[in-house]
C-alpha positions in Angstrom: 0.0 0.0 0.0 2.9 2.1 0.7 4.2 1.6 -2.7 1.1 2.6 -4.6 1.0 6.3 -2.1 4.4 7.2 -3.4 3.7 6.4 -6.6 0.3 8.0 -6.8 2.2 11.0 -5.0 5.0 11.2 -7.2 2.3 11.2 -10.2 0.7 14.6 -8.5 4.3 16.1 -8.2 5.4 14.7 -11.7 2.5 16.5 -13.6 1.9 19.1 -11.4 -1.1 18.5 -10.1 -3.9 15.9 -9.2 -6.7 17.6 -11.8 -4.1 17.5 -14.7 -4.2 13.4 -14.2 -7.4 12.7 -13.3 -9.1 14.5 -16.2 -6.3 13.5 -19.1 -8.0 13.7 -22.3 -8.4 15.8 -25.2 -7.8 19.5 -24.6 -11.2 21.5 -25.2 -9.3 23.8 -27.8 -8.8 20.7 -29.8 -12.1 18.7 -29.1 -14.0 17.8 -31.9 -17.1 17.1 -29.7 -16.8 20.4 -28.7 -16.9 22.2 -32.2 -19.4 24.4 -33.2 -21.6 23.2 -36.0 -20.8 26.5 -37.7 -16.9 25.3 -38.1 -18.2 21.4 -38.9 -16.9 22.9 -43.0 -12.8 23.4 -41.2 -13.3 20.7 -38.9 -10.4 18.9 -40.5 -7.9 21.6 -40.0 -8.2 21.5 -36.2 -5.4 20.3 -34.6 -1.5 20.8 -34.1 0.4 19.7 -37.3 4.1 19.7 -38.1 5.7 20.2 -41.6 7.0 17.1 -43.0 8.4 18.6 -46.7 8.3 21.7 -48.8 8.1 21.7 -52.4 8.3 24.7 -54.7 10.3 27.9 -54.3 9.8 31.3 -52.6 9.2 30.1 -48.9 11.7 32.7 -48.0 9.7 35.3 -50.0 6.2 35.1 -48.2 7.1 32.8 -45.5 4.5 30.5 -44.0 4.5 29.1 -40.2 6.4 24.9 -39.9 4.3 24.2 -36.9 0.4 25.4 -37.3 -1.8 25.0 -34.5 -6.1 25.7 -35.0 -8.4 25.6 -32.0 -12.1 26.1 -31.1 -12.7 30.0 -30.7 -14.4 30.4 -27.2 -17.7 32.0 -28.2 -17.4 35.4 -29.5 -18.9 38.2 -28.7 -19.4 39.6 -32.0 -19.2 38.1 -35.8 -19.1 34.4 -36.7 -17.3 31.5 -35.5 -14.0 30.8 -36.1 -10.6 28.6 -35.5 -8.0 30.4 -33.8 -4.8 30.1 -35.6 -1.3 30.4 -34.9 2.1 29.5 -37.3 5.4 29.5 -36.2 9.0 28.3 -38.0 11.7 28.3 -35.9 15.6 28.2 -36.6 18.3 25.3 -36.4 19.3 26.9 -33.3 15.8 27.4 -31.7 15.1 31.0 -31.6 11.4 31.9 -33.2 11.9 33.0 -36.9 8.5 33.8 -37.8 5.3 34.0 -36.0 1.5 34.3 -37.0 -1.9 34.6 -35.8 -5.3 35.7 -36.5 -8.8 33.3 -37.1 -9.9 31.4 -40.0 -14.2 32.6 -39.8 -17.0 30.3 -41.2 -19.8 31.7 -42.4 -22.3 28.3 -43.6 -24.4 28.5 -46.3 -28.0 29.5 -46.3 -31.1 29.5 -48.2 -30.1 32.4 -50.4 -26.2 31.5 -50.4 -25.1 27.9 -51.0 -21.2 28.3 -50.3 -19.9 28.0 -47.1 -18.0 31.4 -47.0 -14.4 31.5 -44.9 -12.1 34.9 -44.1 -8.6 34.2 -43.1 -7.1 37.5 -41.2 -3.4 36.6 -40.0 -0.9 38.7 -38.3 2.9 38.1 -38.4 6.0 39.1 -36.8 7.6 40.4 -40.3 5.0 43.8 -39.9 2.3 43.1 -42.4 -1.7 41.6 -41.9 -3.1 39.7 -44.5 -6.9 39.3 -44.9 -7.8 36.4 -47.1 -11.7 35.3 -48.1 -12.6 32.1 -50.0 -14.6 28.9 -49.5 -14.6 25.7 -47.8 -16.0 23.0 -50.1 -15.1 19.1 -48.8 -12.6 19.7 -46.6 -10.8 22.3 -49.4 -10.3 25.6 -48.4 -9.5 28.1 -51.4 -8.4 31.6 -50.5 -7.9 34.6 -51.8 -6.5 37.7 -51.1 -8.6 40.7 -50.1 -6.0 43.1 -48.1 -2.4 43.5 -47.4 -1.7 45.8 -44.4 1.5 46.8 -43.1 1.1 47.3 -39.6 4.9 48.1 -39.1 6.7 51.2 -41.1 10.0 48.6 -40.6 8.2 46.0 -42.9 9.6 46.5 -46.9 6.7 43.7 -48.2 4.7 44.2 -50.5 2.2 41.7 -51.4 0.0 41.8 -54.6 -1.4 38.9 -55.3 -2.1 35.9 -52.7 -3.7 32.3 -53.4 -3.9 29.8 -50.6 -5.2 26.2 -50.4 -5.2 23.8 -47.5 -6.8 20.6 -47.7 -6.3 16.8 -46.3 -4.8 14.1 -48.3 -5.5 10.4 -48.1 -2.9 9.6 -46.0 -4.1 11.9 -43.1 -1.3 14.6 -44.4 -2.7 18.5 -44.3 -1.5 20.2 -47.4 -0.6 23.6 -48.0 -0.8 25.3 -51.6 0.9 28.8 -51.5 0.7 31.1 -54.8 1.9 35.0 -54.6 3.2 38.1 -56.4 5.2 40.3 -54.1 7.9 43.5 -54.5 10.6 40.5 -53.6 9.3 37.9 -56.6 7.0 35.6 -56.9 6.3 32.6 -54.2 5.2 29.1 -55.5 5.6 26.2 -52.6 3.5 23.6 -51.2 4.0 22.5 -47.7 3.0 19.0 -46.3 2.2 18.7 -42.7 1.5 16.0 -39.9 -0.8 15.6 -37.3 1.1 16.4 -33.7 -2.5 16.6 -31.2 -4.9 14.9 -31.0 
């Protein structure tokens, strides 16, 4: 009996505490039994994935994050539902070398509207906002570009033109398609990504 108290007690003091081992499970922000019906259209997106390959040039023109992470938006209080998003990359040496956020928005279709509409509004660490609209179709999602905003006056991008798809392969892989026109060339890559959680 002894045994089993230290063990139990070095669990507690292992993890922290006893709530974060007697309720392991899925986190909410990644629950799919928690999603709003709204998102069902992106529900394949949510999740932490990991890039596994990069094809394609100009990464290092419009840079994209290596690790992308989209949760379940807490209800908002304004506006329609939406995935929280953040992308990150980070270098050999582990210092962060890019960082994004924003929320990728569902709005389903109606009566009057059959397409399930989706806005993508992101905001990096190089000084700029992008605000993308498109649709979700299947598990596709096909965006556009709408705005380009510098939100820095130390950021020297310019982008014109934006085209972005993510969608799931067979294999369980997420895929990223990334077309753009910028001051600094043109960007043309594809990024293929695991699943990390759940």
């Amino acid at each position: 009996m002894a045994h089993a108290y230290h063990f139990f007690l070095g669990c507690i003091l292992y993890f922290g505490s006893l709530s974060s081992i007697a309720f392991a499970g899925v986190n909410p922000k990644y629950d799919v039994k928690k999603l709003p019906v709204d998102l069902v259209p992106v529900a394949n997106l949510l999740g932490k994935w990991r890039s596994v390959d990069v094809t394609g040039k100009g990464i290092d023109v419009l840079p994209t994050g290596m690790i992308l992470d989209f949760g379940i938006e807490p209800l908002p209080q304004f506006g329609a539902r939406s995935l929280n998003f953040t992308g990150s990359t980070y270098w050999p040496d582990g210092s962060l070398g890019h960082f994004e956020w924003g929320f990728l928005m569902v709005k389903n279709r109606t009566r009057t509207n059959p397409q399930t509409l989706v806005g993508f509004i992101t905001t990096n660490s190089a000084g700029y906002s992008l605000v993308e609209f498109g649709m979700a179709q299947n598990g596709y999602v096909d965006l556009e570009l709408n705005n380009f905003v510098k939100v820095s006056f130390g950021s020297k991008l310019e982008v014109y033109e934006l085209r972005r798809n993510l969608y799931m392969l067979n294999n369980g892989y997420l895929k990223q398609d990334v077309e753009a026109e910028t001051n600094r060339g043109r960007a043309a890559y594809s990024v293929m990504y695991q699943k990390l959680y759940p």
